[in-house]
N, C-alpha and C positions, 0 to 999 in steps of 0.2 A: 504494500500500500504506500503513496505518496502522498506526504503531506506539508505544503508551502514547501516543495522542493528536498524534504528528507525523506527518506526509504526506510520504512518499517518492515524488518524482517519477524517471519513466526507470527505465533499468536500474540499478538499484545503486547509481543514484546519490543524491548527499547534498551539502548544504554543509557549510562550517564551525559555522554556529548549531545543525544538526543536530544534527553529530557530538559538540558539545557537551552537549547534549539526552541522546543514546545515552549516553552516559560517565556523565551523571549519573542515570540510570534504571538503569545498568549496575550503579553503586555500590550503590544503592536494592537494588537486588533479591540484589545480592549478602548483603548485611545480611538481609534478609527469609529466603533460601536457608539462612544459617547458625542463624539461628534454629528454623529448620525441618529441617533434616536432620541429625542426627549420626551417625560413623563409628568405631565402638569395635572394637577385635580381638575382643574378649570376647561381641560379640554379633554372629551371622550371619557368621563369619569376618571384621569386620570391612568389610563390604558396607553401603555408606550405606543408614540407613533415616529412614522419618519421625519426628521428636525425641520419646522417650517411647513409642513402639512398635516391636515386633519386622516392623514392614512394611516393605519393600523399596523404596523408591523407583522401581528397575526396573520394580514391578509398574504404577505409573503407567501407564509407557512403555505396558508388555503392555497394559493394557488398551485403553489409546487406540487402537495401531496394529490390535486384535482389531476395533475397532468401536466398543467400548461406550464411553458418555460420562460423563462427570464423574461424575454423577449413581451410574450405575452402580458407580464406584469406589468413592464414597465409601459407597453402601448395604454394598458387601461387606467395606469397612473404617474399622468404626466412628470407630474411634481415632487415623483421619488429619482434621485438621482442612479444608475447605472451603481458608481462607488457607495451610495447607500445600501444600495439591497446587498450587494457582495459583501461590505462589512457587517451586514447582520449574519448573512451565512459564515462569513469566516469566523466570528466569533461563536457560534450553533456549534459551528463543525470541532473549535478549539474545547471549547468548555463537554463537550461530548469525549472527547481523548482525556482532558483530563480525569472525569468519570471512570471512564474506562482502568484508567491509572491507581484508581483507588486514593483521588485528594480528598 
């Protein structure tokens, strides 16, 4: 499996250079996710959206798991930037390995 450019051999497994590797792509995208999402009470009950629109985040998810591809989300929401939705995924995908890892 390849992940932001490292090779994970085996089940789950990882070295140390790795997991140093993941911590810092972790951090990365962590920063990229905050930039790109914020969480007001006052908008959407307070339900994380893309920074600067009233779009859902969750809608990503929905669309992905319906089928449709990037492509398609972003035609049906103009106002979510290409580098927004990828930072939301990058971060899903980072905070899932960690899981994985047992943090």
């Amino acid at each position: 499996m390849i992940v932001k450019g490292v090779a994970y051999g085996g089940r789950f497994g990882y070295d140390v250079g790795m997991a140093v590797v993941i911590e810092k792509n972790a951090q990365a995208a962590a920063r990229r996710f905050a930039d790109s999402v914020e969480k007001d009470p006052a908008r959407l009950g307070g339900e994380p959206v893309f920074r600067g629109t009233r779009v859902p985040v969750k809608s990503l998810f929905d669309h992905l798991s319906a089928g449709d591809s990037m492509e398609t989300f972003l035609d049906d929401f103009p106002g979510v930037t290409r580098e927004q939705a990828r930072s939301v995924l990058d971060a899903a995908g980072l905070h899932l390995l960690e899981e994985v890892q047992g943090r």
